[in-house]
mmCIF file of the N, C-alpha and C atoms, coordinates in Angstrom:
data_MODEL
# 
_entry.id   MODEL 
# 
loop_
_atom_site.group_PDB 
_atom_site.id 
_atom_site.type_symbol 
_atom_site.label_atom_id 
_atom_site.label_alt_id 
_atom_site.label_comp_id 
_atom_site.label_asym_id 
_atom_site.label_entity_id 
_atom_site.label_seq_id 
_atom_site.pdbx_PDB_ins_code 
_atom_site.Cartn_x 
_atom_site.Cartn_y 
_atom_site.Cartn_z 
_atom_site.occupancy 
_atom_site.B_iso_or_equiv 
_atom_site.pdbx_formal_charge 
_atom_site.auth_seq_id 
_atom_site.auth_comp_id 
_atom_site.auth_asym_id 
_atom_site.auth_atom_id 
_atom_site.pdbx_PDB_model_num 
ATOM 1   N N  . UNK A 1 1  ? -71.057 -13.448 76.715 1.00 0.00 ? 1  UNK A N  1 
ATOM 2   C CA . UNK A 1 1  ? -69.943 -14.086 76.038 1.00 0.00 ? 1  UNK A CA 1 
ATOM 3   C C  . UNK A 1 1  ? -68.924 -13.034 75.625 1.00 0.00 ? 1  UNK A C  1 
ATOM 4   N N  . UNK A 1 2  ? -67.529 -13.351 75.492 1.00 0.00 ? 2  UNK A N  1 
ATOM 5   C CA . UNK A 1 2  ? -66.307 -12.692 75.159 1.00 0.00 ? 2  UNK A CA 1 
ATOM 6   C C  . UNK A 1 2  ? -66.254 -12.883 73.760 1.00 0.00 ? 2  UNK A C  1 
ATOM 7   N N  . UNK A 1 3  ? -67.276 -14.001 73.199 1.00 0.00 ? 3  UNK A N  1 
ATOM 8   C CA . UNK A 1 3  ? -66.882 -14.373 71.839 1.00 0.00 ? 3  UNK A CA 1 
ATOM 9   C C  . UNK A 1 3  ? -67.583 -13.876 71.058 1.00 0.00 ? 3  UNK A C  1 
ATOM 10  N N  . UNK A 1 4  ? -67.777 -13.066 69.696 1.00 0.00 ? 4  UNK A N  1 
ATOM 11  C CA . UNK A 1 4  ? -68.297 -12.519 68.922 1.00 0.00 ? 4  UNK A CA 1 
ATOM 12  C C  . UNK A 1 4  ? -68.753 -13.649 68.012 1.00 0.00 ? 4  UNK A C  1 
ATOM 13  N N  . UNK A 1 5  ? -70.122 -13.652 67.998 1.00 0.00 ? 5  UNK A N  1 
ATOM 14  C CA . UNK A 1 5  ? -70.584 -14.728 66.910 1.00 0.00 ? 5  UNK A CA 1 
ATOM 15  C C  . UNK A 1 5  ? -70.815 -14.588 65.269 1.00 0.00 ? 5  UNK A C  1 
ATOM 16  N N  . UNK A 1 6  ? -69.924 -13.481 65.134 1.00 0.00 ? 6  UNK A N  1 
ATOM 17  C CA . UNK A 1 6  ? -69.675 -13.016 63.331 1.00 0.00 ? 6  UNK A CA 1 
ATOM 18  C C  . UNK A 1 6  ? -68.435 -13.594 63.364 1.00 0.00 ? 6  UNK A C  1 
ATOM 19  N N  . UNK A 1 7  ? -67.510 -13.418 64.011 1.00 0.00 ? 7  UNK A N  1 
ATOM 20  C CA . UNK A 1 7  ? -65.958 -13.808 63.877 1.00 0.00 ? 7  UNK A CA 1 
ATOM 21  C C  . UNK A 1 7  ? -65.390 -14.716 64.863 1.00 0.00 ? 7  UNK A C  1 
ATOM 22  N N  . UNK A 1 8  ? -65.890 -14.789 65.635 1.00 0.00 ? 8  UNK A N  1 
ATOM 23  C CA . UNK A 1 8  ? -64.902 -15.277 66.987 1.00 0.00 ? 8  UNK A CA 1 
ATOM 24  C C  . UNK A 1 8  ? -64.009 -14.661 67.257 1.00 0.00 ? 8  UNK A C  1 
ATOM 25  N N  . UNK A 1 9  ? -64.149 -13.947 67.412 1.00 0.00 ? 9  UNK A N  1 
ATOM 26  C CA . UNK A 1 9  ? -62.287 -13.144 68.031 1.00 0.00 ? 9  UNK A CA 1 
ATOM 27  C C  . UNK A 1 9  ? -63.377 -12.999 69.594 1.00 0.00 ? 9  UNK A C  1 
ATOM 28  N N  . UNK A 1 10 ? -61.812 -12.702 70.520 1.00 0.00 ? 10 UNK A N  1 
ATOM 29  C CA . UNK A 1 10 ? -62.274 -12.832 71.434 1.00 0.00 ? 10 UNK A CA 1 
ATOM 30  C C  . UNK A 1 10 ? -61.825 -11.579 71.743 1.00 0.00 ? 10 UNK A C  1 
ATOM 31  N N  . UNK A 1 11 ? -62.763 -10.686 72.984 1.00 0.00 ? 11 UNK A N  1 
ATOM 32  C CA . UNK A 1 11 ? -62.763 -9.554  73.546 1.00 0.00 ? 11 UNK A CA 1 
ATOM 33  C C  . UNK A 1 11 ? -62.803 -9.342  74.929 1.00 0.00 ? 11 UNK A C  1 
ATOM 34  N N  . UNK A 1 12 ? -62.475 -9.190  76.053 1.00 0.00 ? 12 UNK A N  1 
ATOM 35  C CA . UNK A 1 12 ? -62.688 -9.204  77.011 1.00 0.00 ? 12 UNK A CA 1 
ATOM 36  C C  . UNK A 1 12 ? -63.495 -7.712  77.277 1.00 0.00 ? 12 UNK A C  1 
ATOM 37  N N  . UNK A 1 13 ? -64.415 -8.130  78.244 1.00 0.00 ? 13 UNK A N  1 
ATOM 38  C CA . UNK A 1 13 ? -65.950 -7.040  78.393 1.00 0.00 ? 13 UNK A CA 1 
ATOM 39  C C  . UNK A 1 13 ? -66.462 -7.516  80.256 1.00 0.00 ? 13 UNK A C  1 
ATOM 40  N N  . UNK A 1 14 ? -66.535 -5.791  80.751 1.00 0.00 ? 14 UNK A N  1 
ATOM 41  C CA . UNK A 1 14 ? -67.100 -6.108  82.253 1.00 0.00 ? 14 UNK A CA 1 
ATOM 42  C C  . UNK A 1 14 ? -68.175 -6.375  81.470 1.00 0.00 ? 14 UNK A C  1 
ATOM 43  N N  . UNK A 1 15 ? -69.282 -7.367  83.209 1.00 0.00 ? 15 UNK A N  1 
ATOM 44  C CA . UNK A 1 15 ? -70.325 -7.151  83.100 1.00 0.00 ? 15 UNK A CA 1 
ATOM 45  C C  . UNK A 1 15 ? -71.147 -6.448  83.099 1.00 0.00 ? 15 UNK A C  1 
ATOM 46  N N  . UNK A 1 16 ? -70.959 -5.310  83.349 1.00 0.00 ? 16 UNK A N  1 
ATOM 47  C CA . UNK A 1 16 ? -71.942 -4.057  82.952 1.00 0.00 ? 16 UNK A CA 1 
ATOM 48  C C  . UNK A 1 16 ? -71.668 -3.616  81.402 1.00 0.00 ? 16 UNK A C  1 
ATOM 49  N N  . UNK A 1 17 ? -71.201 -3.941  80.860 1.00 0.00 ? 17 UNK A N  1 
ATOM 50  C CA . UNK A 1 17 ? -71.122 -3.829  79.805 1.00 0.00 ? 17 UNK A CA 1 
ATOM 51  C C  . UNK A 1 17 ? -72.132 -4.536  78.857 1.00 0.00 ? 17 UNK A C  1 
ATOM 52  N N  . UNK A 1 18 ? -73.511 -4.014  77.913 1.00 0.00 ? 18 UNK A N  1 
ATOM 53  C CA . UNK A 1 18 ? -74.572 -4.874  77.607 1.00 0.00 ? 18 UNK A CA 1 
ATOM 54  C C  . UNK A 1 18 ? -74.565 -4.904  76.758 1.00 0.00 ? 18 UNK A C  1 
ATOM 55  N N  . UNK A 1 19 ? -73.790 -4.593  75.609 1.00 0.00 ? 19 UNK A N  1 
ATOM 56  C CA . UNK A 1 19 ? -73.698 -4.491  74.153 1.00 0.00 ? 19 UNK A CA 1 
ATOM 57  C C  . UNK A 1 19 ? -72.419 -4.568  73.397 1.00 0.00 ? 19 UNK A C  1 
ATOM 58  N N  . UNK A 1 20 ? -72.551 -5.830  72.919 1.00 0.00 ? 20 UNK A N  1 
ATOM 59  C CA . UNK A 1 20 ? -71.435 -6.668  72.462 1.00 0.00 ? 20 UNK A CA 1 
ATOM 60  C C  . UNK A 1 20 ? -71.525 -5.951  71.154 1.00 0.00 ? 20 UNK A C  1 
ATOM 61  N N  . UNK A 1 21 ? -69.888 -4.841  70.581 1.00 0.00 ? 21 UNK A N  1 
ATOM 62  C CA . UNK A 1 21 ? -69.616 -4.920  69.356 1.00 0.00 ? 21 UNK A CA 1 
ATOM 63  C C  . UNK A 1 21 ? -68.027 -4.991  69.296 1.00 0.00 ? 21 UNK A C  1 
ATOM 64  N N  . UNK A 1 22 ? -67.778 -5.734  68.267 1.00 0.00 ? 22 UNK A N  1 
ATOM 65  C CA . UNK A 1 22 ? -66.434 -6.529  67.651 1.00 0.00 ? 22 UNK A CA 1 
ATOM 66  C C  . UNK A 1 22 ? -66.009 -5.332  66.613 1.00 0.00 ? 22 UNK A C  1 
ATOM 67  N N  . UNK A 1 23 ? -64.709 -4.782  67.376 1.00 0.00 ? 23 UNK A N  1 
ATOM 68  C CA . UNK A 1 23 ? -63.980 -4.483  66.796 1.00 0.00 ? 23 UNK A CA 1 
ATOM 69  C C  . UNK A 1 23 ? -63.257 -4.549  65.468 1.00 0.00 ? 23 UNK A C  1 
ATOM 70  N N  . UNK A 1 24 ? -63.210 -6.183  64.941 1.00 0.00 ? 24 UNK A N  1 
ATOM 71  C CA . UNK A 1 24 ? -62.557 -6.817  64.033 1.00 0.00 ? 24 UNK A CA 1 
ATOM 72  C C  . UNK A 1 24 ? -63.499 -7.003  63.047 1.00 0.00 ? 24 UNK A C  1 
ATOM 73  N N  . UNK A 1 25 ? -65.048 -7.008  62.959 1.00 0.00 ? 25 UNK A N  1 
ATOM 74  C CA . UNK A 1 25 ? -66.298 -7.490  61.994 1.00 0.00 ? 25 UNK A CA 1 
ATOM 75  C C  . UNK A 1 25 ? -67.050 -6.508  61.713 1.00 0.00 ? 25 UNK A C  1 
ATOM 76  N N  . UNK A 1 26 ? -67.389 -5.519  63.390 1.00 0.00 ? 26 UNK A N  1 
ATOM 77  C CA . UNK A 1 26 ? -68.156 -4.581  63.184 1.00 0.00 ? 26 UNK A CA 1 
ATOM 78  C C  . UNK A 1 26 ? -69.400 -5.088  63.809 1.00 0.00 ? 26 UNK A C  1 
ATOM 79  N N  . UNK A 1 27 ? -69.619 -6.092  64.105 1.00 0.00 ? 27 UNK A N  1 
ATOM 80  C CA . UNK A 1 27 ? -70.795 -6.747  64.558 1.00 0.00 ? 27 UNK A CA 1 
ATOM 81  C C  . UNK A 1 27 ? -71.292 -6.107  65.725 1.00 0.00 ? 27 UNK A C  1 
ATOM 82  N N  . UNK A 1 28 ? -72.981 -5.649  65.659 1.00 0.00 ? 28 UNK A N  1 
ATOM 83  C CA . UNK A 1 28 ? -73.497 -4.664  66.947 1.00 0.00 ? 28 UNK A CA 1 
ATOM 84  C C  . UNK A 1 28 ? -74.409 -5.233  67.772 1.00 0.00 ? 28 UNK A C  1 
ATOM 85  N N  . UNK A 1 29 ? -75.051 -6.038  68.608 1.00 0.00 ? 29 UNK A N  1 
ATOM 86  C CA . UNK A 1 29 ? -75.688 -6.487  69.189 1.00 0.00 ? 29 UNK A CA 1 
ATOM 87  C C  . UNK A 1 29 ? -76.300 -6.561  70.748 1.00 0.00 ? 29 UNK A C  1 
ATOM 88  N N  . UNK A 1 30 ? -77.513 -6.413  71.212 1.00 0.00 ? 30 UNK A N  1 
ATOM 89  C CA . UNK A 1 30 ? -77.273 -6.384  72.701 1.00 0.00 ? 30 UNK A CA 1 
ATOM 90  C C  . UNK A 1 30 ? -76.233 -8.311  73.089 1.00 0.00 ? 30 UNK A C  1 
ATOM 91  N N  . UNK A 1 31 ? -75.832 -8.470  74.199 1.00 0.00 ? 31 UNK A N  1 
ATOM 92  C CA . UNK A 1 31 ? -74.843 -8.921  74.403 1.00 0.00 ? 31 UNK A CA 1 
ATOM 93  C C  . UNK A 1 31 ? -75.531 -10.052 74.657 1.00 0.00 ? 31 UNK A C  1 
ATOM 94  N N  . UNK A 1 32 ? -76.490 -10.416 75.269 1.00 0.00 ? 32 UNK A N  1 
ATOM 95  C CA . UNK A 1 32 ? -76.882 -11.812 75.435 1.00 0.00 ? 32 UNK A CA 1 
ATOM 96  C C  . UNK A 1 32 ? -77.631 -12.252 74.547 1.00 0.00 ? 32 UNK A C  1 
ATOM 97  N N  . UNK A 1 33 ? -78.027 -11.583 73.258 1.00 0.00 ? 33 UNK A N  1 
ATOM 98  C CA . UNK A 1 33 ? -78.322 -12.532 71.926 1.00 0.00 ? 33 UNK A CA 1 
ATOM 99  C C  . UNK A 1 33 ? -77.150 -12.886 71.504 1.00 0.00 ? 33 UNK A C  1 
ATOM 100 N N  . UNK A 1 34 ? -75.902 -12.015 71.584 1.00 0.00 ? 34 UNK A N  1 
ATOM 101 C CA . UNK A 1 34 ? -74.668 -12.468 70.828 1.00 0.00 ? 34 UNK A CA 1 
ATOM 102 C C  . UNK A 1 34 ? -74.145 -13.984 71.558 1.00 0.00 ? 34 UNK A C  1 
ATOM 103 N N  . UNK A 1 35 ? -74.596 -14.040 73.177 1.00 0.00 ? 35 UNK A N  1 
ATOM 104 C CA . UNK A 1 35 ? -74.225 -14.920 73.580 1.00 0.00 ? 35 UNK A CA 1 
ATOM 105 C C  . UNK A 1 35 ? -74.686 -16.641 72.654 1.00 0.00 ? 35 UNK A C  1 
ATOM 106 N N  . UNK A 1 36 ? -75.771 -15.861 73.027 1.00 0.00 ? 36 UNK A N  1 
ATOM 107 C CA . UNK A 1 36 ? -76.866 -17.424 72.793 1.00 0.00 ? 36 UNK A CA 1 
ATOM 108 C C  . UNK A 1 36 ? -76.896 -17.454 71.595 1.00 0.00 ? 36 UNK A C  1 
ATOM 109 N N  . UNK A 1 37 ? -76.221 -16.562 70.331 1.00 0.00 ? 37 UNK A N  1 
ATOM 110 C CA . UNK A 1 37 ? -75.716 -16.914 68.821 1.00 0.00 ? 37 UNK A CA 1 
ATOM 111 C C  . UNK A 1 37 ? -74.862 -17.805 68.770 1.00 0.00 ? 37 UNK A C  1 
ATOM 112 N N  . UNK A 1 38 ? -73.446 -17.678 69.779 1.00 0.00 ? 38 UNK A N  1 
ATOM 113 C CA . UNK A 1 38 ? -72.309 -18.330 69.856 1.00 0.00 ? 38 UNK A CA 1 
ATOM 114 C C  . UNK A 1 38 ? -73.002 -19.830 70.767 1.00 0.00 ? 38 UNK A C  1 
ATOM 115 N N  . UNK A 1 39 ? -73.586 -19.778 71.806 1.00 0.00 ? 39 UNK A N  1 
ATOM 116 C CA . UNK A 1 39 ? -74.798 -21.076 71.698 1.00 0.00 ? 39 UNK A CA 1 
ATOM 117 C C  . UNK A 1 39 ? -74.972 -21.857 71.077 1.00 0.00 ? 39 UNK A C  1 
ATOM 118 N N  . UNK A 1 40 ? -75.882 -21.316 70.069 1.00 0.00 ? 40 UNK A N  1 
ATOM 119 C CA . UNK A 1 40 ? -76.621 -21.795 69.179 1.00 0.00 ? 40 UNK A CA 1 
ATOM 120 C C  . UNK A 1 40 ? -75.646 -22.699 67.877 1.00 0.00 ? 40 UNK A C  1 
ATOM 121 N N  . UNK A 1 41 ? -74.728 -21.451 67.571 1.00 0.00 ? 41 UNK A N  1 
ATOM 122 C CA . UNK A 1 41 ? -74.009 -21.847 66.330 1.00 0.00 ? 41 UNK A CA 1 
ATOM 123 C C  . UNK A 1 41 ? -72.667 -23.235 67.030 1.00 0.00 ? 41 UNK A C  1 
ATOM 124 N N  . UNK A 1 42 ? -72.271 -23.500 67.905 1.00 0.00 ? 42 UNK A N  1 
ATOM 125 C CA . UNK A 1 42 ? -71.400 -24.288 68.632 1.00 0.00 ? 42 UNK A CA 1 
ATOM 126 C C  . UNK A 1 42 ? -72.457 -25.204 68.443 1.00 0.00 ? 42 UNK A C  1 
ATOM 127 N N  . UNK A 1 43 ? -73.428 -25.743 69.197 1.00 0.00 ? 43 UNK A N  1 
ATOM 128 C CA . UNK A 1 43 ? -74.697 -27.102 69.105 1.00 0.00 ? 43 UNK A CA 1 
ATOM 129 C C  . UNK A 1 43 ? -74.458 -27.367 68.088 1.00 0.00 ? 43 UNK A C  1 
ATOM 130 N N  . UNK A 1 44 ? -74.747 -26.732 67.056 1.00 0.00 ? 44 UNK A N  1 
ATOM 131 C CA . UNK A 1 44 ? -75.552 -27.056 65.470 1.00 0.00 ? 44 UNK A CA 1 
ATOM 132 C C  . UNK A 1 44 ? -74.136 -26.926 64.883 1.00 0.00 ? 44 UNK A C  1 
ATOM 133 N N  . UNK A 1 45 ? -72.874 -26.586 65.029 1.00 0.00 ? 45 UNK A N  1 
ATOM 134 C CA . UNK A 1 45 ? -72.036 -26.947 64.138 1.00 0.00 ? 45 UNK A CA 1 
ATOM 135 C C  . UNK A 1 45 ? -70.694 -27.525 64.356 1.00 0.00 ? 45 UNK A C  1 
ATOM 136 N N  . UNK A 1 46 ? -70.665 -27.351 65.879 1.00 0.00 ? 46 UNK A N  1 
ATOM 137 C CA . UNK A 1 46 ? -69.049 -27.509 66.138 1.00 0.00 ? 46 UNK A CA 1 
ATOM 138 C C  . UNK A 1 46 ? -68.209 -26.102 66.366 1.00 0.00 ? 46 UNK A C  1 
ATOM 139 N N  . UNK A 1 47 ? -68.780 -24.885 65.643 1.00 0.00 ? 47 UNK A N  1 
ATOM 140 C CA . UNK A 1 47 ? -67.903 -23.531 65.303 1.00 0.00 ? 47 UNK A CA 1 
ATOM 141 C C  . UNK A 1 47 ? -68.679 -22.457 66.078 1.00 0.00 ? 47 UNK A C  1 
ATOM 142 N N  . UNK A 1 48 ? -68.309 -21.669 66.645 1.00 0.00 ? 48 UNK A N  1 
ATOM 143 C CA . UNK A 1 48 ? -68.760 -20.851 67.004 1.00 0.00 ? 48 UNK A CA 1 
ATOM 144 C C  . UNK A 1 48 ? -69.099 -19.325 66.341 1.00 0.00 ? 48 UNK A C  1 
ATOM 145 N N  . UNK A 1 49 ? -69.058 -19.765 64.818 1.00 0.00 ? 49 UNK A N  1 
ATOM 146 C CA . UNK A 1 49 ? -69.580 -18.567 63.833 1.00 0.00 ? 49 UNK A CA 1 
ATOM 147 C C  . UNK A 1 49 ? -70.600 -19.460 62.807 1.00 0.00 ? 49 UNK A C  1 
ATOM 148 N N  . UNK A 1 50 ? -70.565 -21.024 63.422 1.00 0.00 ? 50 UNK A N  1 
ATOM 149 C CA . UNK A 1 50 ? -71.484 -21.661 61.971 1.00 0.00 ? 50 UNK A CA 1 
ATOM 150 C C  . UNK A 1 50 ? -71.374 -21.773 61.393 1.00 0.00 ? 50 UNK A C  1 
ATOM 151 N N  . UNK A 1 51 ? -69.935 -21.384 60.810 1.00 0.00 ? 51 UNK A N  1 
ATOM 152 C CA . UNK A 1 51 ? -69.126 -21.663 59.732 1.00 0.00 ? 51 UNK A CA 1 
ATOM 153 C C  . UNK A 1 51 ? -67.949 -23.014 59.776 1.00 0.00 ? 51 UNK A C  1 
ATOM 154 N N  . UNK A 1 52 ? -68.329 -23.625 58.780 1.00 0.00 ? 52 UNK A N  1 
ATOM 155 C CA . UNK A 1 52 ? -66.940 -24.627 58.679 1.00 0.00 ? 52 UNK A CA 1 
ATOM 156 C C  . UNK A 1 52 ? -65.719 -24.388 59.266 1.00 0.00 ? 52 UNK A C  1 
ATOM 157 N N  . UNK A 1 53 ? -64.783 -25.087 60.035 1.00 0.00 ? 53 UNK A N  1 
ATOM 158 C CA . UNK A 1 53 ? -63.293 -24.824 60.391 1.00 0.00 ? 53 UNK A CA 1 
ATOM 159 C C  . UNK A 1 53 ? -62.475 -25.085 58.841 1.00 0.00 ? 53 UNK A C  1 
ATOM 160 N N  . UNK A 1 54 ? -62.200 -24.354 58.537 1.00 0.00 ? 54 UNK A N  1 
ATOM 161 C CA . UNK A 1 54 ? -61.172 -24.647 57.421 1.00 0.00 ? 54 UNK A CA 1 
ATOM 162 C C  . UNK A 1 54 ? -59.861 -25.782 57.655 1.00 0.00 ? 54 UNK A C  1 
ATOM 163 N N  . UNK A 1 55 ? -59.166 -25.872 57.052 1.00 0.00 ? 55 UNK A N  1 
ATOM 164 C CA . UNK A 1 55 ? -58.194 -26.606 57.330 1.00 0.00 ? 55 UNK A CA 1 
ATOM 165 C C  . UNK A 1 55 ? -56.374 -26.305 57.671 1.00 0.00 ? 55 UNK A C  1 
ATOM 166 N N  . UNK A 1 56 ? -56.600 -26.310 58.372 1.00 0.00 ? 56 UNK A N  1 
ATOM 167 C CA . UNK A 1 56 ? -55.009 -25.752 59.381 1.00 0.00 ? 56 UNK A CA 1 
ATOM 168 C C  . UNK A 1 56 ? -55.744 -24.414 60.250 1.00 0.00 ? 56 UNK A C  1 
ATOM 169 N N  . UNK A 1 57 ? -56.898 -24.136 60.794 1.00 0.00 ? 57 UNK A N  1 
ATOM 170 C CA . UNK A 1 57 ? -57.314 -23.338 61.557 1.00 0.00 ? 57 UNK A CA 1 
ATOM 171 C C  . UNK A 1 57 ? -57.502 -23.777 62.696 1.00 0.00 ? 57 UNK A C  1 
ATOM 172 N N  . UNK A 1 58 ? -56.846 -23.103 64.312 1.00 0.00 ? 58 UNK A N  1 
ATOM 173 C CA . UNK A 1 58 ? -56.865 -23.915 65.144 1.00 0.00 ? 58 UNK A CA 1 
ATOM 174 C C  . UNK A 1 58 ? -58.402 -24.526 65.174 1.00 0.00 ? 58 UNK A C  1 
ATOM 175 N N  . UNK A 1 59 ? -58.963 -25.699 65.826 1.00 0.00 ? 59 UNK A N  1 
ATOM 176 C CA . UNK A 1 59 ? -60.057 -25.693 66.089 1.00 0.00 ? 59 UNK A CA 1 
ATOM 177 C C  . UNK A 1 59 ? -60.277 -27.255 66.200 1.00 0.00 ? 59 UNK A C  1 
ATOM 178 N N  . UNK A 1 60 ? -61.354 -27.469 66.462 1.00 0.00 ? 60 UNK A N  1 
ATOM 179 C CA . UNK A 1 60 ? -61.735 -28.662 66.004 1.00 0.00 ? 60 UNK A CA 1 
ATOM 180 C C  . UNK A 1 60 ? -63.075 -28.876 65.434 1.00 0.00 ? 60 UNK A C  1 
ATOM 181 N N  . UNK A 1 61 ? -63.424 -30.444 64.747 1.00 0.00 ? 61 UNK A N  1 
ATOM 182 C CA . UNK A 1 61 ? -64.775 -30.535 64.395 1.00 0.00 ? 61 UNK A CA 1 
ATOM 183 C C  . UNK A 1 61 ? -65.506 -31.704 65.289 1.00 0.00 ? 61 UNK A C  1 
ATOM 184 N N  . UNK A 1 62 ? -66.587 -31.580 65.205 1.00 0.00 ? 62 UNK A N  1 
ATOM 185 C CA . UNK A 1 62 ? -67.172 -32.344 66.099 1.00 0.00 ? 62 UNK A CA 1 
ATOM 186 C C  . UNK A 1 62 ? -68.361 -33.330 65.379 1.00 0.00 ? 62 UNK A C  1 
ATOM 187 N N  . UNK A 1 63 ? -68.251 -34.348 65.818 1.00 0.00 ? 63 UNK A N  1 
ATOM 188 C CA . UNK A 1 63 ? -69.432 -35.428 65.584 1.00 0.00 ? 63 UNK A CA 1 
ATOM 189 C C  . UNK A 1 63 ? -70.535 -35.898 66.501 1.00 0.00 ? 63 UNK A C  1 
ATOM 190 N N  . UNK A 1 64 ? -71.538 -36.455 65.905 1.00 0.00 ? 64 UNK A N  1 
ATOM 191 C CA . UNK A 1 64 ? -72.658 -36.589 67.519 1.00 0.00 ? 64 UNK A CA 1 
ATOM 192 C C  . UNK A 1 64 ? -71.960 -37.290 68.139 1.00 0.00 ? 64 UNK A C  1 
ATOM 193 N N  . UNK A 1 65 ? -72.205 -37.743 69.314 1.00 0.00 ? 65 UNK A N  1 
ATOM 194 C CA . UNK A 1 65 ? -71.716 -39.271 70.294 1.00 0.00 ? 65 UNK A CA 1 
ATOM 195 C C  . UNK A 1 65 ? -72.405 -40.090 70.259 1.00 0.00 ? 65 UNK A C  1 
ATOM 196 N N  . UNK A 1 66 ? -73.595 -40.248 69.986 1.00 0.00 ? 66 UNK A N  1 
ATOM 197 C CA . UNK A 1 66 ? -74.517 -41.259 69.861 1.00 0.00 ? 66 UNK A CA 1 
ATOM 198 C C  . UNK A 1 66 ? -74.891 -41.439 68.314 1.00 0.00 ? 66 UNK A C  1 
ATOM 199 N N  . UNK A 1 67 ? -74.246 -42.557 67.458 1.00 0.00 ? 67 UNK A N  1 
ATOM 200 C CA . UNK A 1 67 ? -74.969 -42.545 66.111 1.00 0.00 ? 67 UNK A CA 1 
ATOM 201 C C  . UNK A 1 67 ? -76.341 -43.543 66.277 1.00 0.00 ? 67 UNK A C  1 
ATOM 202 N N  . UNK A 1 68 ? -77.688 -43.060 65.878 1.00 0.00 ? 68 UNK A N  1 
ATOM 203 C CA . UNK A 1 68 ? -78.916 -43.867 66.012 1.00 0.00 ? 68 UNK A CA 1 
ATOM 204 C C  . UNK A 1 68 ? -79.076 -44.103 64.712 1.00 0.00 ? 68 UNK A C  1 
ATOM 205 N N  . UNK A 1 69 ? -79.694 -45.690 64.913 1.00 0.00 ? 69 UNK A N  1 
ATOM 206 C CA . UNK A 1 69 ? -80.060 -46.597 63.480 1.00 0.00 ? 69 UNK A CA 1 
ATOM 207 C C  . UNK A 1 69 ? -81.487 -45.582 63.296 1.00 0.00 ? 69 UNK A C  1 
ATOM 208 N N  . UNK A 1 70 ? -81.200 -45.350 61.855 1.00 0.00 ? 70 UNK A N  1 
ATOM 209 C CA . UNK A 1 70 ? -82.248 -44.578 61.436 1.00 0.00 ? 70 UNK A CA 1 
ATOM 210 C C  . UNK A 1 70 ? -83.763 -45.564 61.762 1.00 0.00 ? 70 UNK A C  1 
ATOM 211 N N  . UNK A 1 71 ? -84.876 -45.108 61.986 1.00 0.00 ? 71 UNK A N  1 
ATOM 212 C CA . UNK A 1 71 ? -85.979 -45.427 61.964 1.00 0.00 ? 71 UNK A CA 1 
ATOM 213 C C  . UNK A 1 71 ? -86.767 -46.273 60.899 1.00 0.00 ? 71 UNK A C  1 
ATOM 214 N N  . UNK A 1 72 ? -87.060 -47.319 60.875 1.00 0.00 ? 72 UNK A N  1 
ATOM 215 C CA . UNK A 1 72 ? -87.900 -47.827 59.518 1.00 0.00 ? 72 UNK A CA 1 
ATOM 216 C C  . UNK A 1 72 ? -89.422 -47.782 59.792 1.00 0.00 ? 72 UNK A C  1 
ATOM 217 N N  . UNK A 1 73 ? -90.256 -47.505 59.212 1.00 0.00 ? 73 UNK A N  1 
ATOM 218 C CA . UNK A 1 73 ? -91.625 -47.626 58.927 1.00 0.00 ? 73 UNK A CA 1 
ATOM 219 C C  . UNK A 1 73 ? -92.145 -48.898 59.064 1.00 0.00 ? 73 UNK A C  1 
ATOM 220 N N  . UNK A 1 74 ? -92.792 -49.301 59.861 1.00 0.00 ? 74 UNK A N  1 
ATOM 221 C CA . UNK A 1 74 ? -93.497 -50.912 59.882 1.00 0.00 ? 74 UNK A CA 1 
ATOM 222 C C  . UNK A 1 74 ? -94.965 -50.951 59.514 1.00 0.00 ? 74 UNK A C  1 
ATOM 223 N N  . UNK A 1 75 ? -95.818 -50.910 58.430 1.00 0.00 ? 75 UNK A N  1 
ATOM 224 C CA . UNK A 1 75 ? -96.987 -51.668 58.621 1.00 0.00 ? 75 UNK A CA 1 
ATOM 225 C C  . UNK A 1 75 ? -97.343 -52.490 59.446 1.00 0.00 ? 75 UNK A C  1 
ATOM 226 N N  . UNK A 1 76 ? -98.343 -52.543 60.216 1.00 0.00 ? 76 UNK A N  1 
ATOM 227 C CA . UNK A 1 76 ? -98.338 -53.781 60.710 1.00 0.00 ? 76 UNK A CA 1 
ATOM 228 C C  . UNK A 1 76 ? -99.798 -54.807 60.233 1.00 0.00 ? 76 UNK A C  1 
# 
């Protein structure tokens, strides 16, 4: 990934290049955990730092697509 998962700023990096650090945060990492941070934190939040989008920051937020009726418990 180009994207730093402390900040998001974006960096452009050959692929031989294996160790993602951000200029702008300081953030040091081999490069494909940083990937699968920015992964991880996009799924689970919408953001690609896991952090809230503030408001007037480009971006957007995201909701599931499927809302499921919660589950009820049946005795039977």
């Amino acid at each position: 990934s180009q994207t730093c998962s402390g900040c998001a700023a974006q960096e452009k990096k050959l692929l031989s290049e294996r160790r993602h650090f951000c200029k702008e945060c300081g953030l040091d990492l081999d490069r494909d955990i940083n990937a699968g941070y920015v992964i991880l934190n996009y799924a689970l939040t919408g953001s690609v730092t896991g952090q809230e989008l503030a408001l007037g920051v480009e971006g957007k937020t995201f909701s599931p697509l499927k809302h499921e009726t919660p589950s009820i418990a049946f005795d039977a």
